[in-house]
LUMLUM-441852 format. One line per field, with one value per residue (C-alpha): chain; residue number from 1; x, y, z. Coordinates in steps of 0.05 Angstrom, whole numbers, always signed. Layout:
<rs>
c	A,...
k	NUM,...
px	X,...
py	Y,...
pz	Z,...
</rs>
This chain:
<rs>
c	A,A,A,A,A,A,A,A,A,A,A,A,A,A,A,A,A,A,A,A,A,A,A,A,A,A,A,A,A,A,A,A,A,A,A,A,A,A,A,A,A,A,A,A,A,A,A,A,A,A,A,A,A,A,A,A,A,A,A,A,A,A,A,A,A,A,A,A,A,A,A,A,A,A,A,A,A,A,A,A,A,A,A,A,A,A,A,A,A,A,A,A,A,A,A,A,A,A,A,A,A,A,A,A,A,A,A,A,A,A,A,A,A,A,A,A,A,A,A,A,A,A,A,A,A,A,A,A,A,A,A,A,A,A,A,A,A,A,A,A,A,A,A,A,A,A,A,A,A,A,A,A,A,A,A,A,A,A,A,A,A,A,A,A,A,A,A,A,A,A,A,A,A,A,A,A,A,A,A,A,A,A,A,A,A,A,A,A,A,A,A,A,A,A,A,A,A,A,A,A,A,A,A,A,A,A,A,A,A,A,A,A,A,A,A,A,A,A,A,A,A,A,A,A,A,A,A,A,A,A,A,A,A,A,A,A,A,A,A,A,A,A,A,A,A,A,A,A,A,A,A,A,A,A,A,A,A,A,A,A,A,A,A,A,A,A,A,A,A,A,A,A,A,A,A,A,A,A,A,A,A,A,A,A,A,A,A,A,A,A,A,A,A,A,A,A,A,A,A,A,A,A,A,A,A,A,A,A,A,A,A,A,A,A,A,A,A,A,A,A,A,A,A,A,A,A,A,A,A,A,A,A,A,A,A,A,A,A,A,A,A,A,A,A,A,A,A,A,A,A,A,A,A,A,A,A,A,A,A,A,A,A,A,A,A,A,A,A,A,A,A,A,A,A,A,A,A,A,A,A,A,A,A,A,A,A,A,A,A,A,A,A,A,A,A,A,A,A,A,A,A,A,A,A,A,A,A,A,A,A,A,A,A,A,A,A,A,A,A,A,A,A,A,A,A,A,A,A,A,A,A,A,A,A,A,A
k	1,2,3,4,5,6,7,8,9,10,11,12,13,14,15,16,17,18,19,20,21,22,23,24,25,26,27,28,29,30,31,32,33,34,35,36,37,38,39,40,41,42,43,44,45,46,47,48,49,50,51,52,53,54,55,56,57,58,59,60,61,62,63,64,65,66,67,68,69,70,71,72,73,74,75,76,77,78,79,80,81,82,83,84,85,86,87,88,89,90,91,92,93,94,95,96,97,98,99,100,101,102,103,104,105,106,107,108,109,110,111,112,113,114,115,116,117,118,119,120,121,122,123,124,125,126,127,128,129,130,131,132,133,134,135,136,137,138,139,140,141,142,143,144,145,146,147,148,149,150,151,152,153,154,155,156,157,158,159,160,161,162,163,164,165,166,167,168,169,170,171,172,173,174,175,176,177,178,179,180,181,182,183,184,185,186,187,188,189,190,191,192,193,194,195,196,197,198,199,200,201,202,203,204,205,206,207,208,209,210,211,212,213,214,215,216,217,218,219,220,221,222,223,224,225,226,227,228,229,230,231,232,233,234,235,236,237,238,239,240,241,242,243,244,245,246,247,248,249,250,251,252,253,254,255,256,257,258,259,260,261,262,263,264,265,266,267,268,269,270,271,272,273,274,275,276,277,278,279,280,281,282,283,284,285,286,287,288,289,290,291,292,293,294,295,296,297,298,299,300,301,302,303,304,305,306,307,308,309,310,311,312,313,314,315,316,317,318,319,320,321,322,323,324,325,326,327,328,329,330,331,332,333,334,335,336,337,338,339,340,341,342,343,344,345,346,347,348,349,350,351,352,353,354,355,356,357,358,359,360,361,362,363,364,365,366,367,368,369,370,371,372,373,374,375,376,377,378,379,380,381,382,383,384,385,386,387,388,389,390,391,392,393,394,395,396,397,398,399,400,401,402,403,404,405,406,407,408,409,410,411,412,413,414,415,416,417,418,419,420,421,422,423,424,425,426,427,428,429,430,431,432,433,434,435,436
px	+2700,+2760,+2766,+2805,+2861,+2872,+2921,+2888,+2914,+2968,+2970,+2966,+2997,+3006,+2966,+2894,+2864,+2798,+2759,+2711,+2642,+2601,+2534,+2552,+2574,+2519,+2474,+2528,+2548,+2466,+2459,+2513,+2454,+2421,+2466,+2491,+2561,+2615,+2616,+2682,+2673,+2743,+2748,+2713,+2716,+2753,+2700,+2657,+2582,+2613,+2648,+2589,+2543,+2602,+2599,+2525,+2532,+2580,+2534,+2473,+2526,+2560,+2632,+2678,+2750,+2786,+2849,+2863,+2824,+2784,+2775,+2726,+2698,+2624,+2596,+2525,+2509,+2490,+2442,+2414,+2344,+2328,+2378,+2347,+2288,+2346,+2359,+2432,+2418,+2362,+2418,+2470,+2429,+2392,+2464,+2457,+2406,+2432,+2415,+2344,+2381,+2376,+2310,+2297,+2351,+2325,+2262,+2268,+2315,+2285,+2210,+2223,+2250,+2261,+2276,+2297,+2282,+2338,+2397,+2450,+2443,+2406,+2385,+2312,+2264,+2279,+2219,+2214,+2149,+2185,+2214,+2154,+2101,+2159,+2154,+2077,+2063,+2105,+2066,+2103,+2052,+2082,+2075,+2097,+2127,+2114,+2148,+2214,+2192,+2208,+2175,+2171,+2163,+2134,+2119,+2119,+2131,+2147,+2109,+2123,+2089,+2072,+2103,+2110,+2145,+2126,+2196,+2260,+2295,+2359,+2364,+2285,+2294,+2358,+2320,+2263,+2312,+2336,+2271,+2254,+2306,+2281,+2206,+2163,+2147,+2150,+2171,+2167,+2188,+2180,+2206,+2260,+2327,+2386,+2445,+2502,+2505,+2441,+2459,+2532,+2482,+2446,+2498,+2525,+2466,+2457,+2526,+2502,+2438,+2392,+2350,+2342,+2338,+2333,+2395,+2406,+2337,+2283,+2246,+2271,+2241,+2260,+2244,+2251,+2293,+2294,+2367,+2434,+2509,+2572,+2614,+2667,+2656,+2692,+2668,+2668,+2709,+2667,+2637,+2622,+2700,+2721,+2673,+2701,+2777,+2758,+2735,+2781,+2835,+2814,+2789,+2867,+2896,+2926,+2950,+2917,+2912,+2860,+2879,+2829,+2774,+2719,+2707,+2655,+2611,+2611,+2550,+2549,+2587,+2649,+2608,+2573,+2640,+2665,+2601,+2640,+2700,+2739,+2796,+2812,+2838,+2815,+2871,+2849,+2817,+2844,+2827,+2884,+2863,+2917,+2933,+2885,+2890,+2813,+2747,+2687,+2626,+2588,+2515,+2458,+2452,+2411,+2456,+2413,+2443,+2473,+2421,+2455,+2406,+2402,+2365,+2354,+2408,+2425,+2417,+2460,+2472,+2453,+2508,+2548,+2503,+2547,+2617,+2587,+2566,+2633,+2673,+2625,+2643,+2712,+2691,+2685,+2608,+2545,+2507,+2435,+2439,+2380,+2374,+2309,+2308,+2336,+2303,+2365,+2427,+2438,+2444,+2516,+2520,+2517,+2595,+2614,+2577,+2621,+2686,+2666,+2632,+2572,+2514,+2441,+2397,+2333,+2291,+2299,+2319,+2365,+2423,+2450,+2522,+2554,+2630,+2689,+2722,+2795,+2786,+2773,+2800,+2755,+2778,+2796,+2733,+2714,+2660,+2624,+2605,+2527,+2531,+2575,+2580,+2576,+2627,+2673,+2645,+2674,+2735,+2754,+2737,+2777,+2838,+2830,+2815,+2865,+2886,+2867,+2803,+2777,+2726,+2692,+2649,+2685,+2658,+2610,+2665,+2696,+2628,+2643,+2720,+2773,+2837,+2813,+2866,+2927,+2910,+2911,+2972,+2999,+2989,+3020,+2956,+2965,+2918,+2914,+2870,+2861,+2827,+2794
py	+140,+157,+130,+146,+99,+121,+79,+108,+121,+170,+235,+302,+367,+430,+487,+484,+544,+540,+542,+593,+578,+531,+546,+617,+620,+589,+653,+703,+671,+670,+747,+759,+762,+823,+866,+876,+916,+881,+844,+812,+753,+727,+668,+620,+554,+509,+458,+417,+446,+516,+511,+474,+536,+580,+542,+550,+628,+629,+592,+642,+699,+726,+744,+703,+729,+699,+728,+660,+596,+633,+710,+722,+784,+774,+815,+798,+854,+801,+739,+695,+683,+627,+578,+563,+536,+488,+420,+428,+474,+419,+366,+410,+445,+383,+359,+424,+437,+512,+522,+532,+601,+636,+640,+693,+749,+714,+727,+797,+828,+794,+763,+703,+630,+568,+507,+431,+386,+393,+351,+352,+306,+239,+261,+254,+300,+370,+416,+477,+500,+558,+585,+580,+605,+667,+681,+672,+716,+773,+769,+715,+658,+587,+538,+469,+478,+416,+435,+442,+384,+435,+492,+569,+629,+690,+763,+823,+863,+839,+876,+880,+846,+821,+746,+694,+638,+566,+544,+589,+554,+583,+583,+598,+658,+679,+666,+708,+773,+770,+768,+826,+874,+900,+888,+944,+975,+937,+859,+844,+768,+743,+678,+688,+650,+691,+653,+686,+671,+707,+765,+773,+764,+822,+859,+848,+880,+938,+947,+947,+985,+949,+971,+918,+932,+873,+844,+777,+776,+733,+795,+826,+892,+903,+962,+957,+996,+998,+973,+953,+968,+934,+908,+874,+813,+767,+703,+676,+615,+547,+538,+467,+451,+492,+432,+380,+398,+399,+331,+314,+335,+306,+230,+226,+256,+311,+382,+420,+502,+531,+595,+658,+613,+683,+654,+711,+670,+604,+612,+551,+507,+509,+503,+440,+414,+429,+391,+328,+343,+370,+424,+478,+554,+611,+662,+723,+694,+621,+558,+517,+442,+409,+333,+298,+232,+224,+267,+261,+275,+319,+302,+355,+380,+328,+278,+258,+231,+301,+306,+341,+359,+412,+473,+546,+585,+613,+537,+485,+468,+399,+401,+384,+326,+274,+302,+304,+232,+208,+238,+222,+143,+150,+193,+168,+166,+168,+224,+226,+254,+281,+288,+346,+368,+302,+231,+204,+230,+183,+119,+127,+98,+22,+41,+61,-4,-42,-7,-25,+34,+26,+62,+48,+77,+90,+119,+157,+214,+197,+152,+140,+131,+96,+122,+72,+114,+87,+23,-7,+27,+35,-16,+4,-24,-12,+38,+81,+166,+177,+250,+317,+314,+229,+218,+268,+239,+174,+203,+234,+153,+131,+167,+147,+82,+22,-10,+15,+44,+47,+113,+98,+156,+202,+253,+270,+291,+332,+365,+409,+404,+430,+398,+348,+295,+352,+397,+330,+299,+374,+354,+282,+246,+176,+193,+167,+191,+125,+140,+85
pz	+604,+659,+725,+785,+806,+884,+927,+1011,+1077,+1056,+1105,+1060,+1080,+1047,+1024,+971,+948,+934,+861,+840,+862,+814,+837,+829,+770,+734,+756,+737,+670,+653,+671,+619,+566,+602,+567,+509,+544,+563,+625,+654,+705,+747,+790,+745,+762,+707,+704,+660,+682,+678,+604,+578,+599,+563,+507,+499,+506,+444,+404,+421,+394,+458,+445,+486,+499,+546,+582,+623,+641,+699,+678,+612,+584,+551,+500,+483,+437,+370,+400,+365,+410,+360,+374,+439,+405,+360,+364,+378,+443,+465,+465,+499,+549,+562,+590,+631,+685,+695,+615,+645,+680,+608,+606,+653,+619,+549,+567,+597,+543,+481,+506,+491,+518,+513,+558,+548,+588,+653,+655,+713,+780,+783,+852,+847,+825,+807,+795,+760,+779,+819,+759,+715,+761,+778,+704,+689,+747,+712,+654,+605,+578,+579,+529,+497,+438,+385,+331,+377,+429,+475,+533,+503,+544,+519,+534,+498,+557,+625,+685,+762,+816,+884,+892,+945,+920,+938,+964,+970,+903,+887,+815,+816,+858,+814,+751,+775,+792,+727,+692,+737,+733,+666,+681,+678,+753,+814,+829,+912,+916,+984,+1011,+970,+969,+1009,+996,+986,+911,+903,+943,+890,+833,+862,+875,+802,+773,+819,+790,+725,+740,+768,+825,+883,+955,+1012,+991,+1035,+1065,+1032,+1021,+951,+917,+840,+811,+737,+682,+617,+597,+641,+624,+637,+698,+730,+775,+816,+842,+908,+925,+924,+998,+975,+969,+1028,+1065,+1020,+1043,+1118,+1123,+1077,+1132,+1186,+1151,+1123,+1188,+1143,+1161,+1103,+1095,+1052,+1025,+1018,+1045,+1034,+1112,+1118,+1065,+1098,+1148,+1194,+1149,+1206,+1262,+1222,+1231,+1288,+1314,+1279,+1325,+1274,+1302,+1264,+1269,+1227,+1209,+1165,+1104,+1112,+1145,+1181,+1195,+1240,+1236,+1287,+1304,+1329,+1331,+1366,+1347,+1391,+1422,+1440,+1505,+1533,+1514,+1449,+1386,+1342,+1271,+1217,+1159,+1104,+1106,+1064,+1076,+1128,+1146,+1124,+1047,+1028,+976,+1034,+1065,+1029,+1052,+1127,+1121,+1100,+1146,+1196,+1189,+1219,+1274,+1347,+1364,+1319,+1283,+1239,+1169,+1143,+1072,+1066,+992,+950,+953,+915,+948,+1004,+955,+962,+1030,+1001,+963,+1041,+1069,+1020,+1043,+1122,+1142,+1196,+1170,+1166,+1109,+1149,+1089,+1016,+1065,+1123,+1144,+1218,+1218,+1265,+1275,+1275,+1312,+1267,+1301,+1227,+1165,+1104,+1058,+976,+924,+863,+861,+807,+819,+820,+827,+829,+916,+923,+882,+919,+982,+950,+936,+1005,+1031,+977,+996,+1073,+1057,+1066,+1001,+928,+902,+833,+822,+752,+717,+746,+694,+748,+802,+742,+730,+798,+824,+777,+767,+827,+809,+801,+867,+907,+887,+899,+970,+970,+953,+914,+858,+778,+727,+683,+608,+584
</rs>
């Protein structure tokens, strides 16, 4: 298990570019299986979800070549639909949670699926009634399967129809299109997820052949075909770290750049912080954050404390909830995070108590921060990564903090940034990657 060794309250400067989106790619790299042309996929992100999920697709039969670390071509034109019912892809996608995306292109180009029990995020409960209900509703029976110890899908022939999902899930929504695209006549899914991953996977298949109009409204309508082709796709970079690197900035004073930023696809994730007091200038594509020596966190109009909490897109993505809190403790003034979707997430805040911060956990679901406003640096601890956005949340406290930090399990941080440790020092940070 590796740790990071980080030595705080260095200022960064220089310029970051981005990674490929991971939450996208996890839809994209699934839809793969809908075809059995080619399908070439750039900006990948270089991380451990991501080449776990490749793996997996080589060892159902696709055929892999890869021209660098983040551009792949897939050919799925031999799959082996059995292997999903194996032991081997029950350990490995149980690692996984977006293993459960094969099962709608499984399940639409071959009738049948299989899903382990999810892995990813100890962040609380993670249903996948969405998904399942998506699938039975177009016809597919669901099942436990005993002899596998693990859930089978079925369907001899997928059909159209009316939908309106319980709760607009992402990767249920995505599953769903895919399952769809080749269904017999009409799917209408209302409530549906519009984020802007959804809306490139929808675009990728209308590229391919697919027929879906409503693209970025929660209303979708698939009609069906009978077989897609090939494409080329590009990914969008990672919203998630474009957040990460702006509070980044401003909690290490830094004057940080982040190159071809895809600012159109950010929603309100600037305005989110700018609310923080966090200054920064848009120029074309990128983001320029200059060195600021204090922000101040902004109040509502009536002078009432400022609540920051997650929301479907277009509202605010809770991936980000951890990174706002963070950043949050060196601002001047106070602000209420409230953690919706995830019962877990906000367990991180004891790590931040321990390094000085002010913050009361109020429930499962939201924290009030109270900002120092610098007149206390975070101190260096030893501290351990719970999840994929905590433990960068850790990390961008660890590198403002005063003193040295240990970040143990950091497996978890590697799970979603790429090259984390590298693309930091690039930009002066004090940062070790210890193997132990």
């Amino acid at each position: 298990m590796s740790s990071f060794e980080v030595r705080g309250g260095k200022q960064l400067k220089g310029e970051i570019v981005p990674q490929g989106a991971k939450n996208e790619a996890l839809q994209i790299l699934s839809a793969v299986l809908l075809t059995a042309e080619p399908v070439t996929i750039a900006n990948i992100p270089d991380i451990l979800d991501v080449n776990l999920l490749i793996e997996l697709l080589d060892e159902i039969g696709v055929k892999i070549s890869r021209s660098n670390r983040h551009t792949c071509t897939f050919q799925a034109d031999q799959i082996d639909a059995d292997y999903l019912a194996s032991d081997e892809f029950r350990k490995k996608g149980g690692r996984l949670r977006g293993s459960v995306m094969l099962a709608g292109p499984m399940l639409a180009r071959f009738g049948k699926a299989y899903i382990p029990k999810p892995g990813g995020d100890k962040i609380g409960r993670r249903r996948l009634d969405t998904h399942i209900i998506g699938f039975e509703k177009l016809g597919a029976r669901f099942e436990y399967d005993e002899l596998h110890s693990c859930f089978k899908l079925s369907s001899p022939r997928l059909r159209g129809a009316y939908m309106l999902l319980d709760e607009p899930s992402v990767t249920g929504t995505a599953n769903i299109i895919m399952a769809a695209v080749l269904a017999e006549g009409i799917t209408t899914i209302y409530n549906a997820a519009c984020e802007p991953y959804v809306q490139q996977l929808c675009q990728m298949l209308n590229r391919m052949g697919a027929r879906i109009r409503g693209i970025g409204s929660n209303l979708l309508t698939i009609e069906g075909v009978s077989k897609l082709g090939g494409t080329t796709h590009r990914m969008l970079p990672d919203m998630i770290e474009i957040g990460s690197f702006i509070g980044l900035a401003a909690m290490t004073q830094s004057e940080i750049t982040i190159k071809n930023a895809g600012v159109e696809h950010l929603g309100v994730i600037p305005e989110k912080f700018q609310q923080l007091g966090i200054q920064f200038q848009i120029k074309g594509d990128d983001i320029y954050i200059p060195s600021q020596d204090v922000y101040e966190i902004q109040t509502f109009m009536d002078g009432g404390i400022l609540t920051i909490y997650d929301h479907p897109w277009p509202g605010f993505t809770p991936d980000l909830l951890s990174i706002v809190l963070v950043v949050a403790t060196q601002a001047r003034g106070s602000v209420l995070i409230h953690q919706k979707m995830f019962e877990s997430r906000l367990f991180f805040t004891d790590k931040l108590i321990d390094m000085g911060a002010q913050i009361i956990l109020c429930d499962p679901h939201r924290a009030t921060v109270i900002g120092l406003g610098r007149k206390q640096n975070l101190r260096g601890i030893t501290m351990t990564s719970p999840d994929i956005r905590a433990g960068q949340a850790l990390l961008i406290a660890a590198l403002s903090a005063e003193g040295k930090s240990i970040i143990q399990n950091i497996e978890q941080i590697d799970r979603g940034y790429q090259y984390i440790d590298e693309r930091l020092r690039s930009l002066g940070a004090d940062i070790k990657r210890v193997v132990s």
